[in-house]
N, C-alpha and C positions, 0 to 999 in steps of 0.2 A: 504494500500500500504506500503508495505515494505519499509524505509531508512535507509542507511548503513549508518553506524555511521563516524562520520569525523574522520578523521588519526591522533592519538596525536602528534605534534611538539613542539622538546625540541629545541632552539636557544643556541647558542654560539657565545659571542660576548666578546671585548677587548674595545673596545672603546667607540665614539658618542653613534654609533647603528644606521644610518643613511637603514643601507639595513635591517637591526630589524626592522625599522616601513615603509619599502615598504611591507613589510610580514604580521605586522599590517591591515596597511591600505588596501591591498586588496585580502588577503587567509585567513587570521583569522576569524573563525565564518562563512565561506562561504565553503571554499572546503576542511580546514584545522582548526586543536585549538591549534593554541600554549599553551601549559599544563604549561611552565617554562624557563625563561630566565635566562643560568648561563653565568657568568664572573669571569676573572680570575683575573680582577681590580676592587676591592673594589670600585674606584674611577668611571667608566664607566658611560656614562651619560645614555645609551642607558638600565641601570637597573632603570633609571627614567621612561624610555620610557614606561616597561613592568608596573610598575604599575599606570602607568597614563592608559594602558590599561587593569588595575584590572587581569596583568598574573603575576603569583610569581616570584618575582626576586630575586636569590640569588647569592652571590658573593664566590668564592674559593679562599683563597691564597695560592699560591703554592710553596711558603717560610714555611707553615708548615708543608709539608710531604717533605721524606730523599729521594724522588725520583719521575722522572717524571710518572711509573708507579704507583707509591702510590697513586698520583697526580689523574692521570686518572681512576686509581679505586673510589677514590670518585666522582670524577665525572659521570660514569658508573652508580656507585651505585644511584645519585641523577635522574639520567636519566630512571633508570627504574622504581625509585620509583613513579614517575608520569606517568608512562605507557607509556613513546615515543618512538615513531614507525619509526620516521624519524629523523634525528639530523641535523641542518642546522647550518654550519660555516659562520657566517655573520659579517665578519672583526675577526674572534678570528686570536688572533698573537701567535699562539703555536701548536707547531707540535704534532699531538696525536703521541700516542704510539701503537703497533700492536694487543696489547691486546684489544685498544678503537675499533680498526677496525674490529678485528674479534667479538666484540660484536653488531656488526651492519652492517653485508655484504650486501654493495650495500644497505646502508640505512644512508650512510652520507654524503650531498650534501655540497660543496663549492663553493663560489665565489672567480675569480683569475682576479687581474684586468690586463689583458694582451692577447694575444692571444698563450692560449697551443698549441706548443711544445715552444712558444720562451717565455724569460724572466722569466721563472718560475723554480722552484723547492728549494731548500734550499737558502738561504739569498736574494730571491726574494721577496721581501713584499713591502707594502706601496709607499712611493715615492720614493724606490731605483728601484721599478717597473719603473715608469714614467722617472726616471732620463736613464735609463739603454736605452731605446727608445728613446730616445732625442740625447745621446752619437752614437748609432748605428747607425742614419740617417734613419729609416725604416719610410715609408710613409704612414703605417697603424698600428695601433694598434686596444685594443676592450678590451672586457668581456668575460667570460669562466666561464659556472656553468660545475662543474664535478664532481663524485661520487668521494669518498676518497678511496685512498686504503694506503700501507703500502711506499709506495714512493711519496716521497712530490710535489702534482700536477701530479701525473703520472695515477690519476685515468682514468677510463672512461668518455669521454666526451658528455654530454648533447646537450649544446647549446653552440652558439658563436653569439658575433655579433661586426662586425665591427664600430672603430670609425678611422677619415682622420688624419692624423699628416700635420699641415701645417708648412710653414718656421717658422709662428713666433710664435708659439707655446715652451711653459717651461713644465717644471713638473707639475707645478701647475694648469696650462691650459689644458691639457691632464687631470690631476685626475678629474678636474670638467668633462670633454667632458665624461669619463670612468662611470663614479660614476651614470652621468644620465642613460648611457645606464644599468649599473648594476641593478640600484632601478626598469627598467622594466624587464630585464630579469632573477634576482633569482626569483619573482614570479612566473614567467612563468613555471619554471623548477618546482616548488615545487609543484605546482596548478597539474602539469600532475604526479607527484610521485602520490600525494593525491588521486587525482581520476584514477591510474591503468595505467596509458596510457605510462608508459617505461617499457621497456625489454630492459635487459644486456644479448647480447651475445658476448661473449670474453671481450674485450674491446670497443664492439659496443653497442650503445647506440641507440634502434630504438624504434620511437614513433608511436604508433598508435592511431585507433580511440576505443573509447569505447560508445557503446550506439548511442548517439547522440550527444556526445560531442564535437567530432571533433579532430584533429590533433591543439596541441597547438603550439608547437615549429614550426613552418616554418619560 
């Protein structure tokens, strides 16, 4: 009996790496192989993560190239060198460049912790996310995995999934309520890249079945 080979995944991450070892703990070695985990902070706890799970970690600093294209050509470079098929932005705090996107059409997945079209796009990140929802009084927030393209969060979108804003809720109360719902939904999204089951048409993101597998994102 025939088995297709799992999909290489390259990670990129900035930080912890908290949504790095939800991809760990349940797509690695199952429906997906993370081949390499880069960082653009030396410092990232989340390059402990990758070799506490025996995946090569390597760090970029982007203080040594004259540009964020130069930047991202190494990074490119290091990404194919390990054969990855898929590139998953898991907390990276840097905005690729056009040339990173057309090296991978409709093959770079990110997590935005917020609900696309609101709170996102340039100076949207971390807890100016949370804070920006707490200011506007909106009653819901959530998670958004989306394919990347050349406008920042303006990709195609995958999945969403809501989380409640209540009165007594902070920033800090929301990134926790966020962060859990995130650690189960970028798996989800990567799991159906891996095994076949998205189609991009336009800016539509439709999931099917494959085989037996079933429809994952509902």
């Amino acid at each position: 009996m025939f088995v297709k080979p799992l999909k290489k995944i390259g990670v990129l991450i900035s930080g912890s790496g908290t949504n790095f070892q939800s991809l760990i703990d349940t797509v690695h070695q199952k429906d997906g192989e993370i081949v390499v985990v880069i960082s653009n902070n030396c410092d990232a706890y989340g390059l402990e993560r990758g070799k506490c799970a025996q995946i090569p970690a390597v760090a970029v600093n982007p203080q040594e190239y004259p540009s964020n294209e130069a930047f991202d050509r190494k990074i490119i470079g290091l990404l194919k060198e390990y054969g990855v098929e898929l590139v998953v932005l898991a907390g990276y705090m840097k905005i690729i460049t056009s040339d990173f996107v057309k090296a991978y059409p409709n093959a770079i997945i990110n997590i935005h912790p917020a609900l696309i079209p609101s709170f996102c796009g340039v100076g949207f990140y971390g807890m100016r996310v949370h804070q920006a929802v707490i200011n506007y009084g909106v009653k819901v927030t959530g998670a958004t995995v989306h394919f990347v393209n050349e406008v920042a969060d303006g990709g195609p979108i995958i999945a969403q999934e809501i989380v409640l804003v209540d009165d007594e809720d902070t920033p800090e109360t929301i990134q926790k309520k966020v962060l859990k719902v995130e650690h189960e939904l970028l798996p989800r999204a990567v799991r159906a890249f891996c095994l076949d089951q998205l189609d991009v048409v336009g800016r539509i993101v439709k999931k099917r079945k494959n085989n037996d597998e079933g429809v994952l994102l509902q």
